[in-house]
C-alpha positions in Angstrom: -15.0 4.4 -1.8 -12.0 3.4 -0.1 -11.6 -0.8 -0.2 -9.6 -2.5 3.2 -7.0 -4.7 2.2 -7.6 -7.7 0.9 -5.7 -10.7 1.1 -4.8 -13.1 -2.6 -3.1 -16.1 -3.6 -0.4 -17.2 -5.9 1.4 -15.1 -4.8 0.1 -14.6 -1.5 0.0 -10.4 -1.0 -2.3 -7.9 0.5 -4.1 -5.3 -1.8 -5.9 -2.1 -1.5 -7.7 0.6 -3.4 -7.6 4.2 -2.2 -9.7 6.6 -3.6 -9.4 10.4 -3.0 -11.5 13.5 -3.9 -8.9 15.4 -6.4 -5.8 15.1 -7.4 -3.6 17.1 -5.3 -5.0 14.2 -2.2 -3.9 11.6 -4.2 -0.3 13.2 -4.7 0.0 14.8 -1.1 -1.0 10.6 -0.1 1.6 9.4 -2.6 4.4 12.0 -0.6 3.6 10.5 2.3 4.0 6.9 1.1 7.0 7.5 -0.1 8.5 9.3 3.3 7.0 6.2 5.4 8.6 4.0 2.4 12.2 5.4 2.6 12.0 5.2 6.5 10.9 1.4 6.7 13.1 0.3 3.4 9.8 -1.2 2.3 8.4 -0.5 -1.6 4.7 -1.7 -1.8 3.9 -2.0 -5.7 1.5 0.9 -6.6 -0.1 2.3 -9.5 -2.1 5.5 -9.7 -4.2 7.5 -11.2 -5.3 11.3 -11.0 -7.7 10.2 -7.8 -7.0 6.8 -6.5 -4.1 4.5 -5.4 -3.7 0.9 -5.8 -1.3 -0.6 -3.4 0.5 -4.7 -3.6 2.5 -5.5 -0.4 4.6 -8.5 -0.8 6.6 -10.7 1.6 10.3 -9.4 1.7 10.8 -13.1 -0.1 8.8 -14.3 -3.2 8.2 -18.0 -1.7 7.6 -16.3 1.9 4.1 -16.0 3.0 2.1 -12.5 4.1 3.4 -12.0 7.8 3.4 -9.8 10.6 5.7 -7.4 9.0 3.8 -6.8 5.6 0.4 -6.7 8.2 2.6 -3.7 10.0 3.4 -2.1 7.3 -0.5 -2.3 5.7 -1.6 -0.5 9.2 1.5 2.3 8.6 0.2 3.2 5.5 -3.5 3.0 6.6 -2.1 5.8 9.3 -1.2 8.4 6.5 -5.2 8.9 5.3 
């Protein structure tokens, strides 16, 4: 079951957990990431497997906190499911 994102410290980020039904979900997903990725210049940190994504959004800057701009972005890939 898909997880929201969830907030964690040190360093502050947002995480989620995407789980899809076979593989070919999971890679048309990770095509879409990577269009939305390209078009905002933003690279979340992801690791995958044959039928779920895991997704770290960082501020632009380490020492930065989680802003409106990572929050954006978290709601622009929640749009591609």
């Amino acid at each position: 079951m898909d997880q929201p994102w969830t907030r964690r410290p040190r360093p502050d980020r947002l995480e989620r957990r995407i789980e899809f039904d076979d593989y070919e979900r999971t890679r048309t997903f990770l095509e879409r990431l990577n269009g939305l990725s390209e078009q905002e210049g933003r690279f979340p940190d992801i690791s995958f497997g044959r039928t779920y994504v895991n997704l770290t959004l960082r501020a632009e800057a380490d020492e930065d906190p989680i802003g409106e701009p990572e929050e954006i972005f978290a709601k622009a890939i929640d749009g591609l499911l």
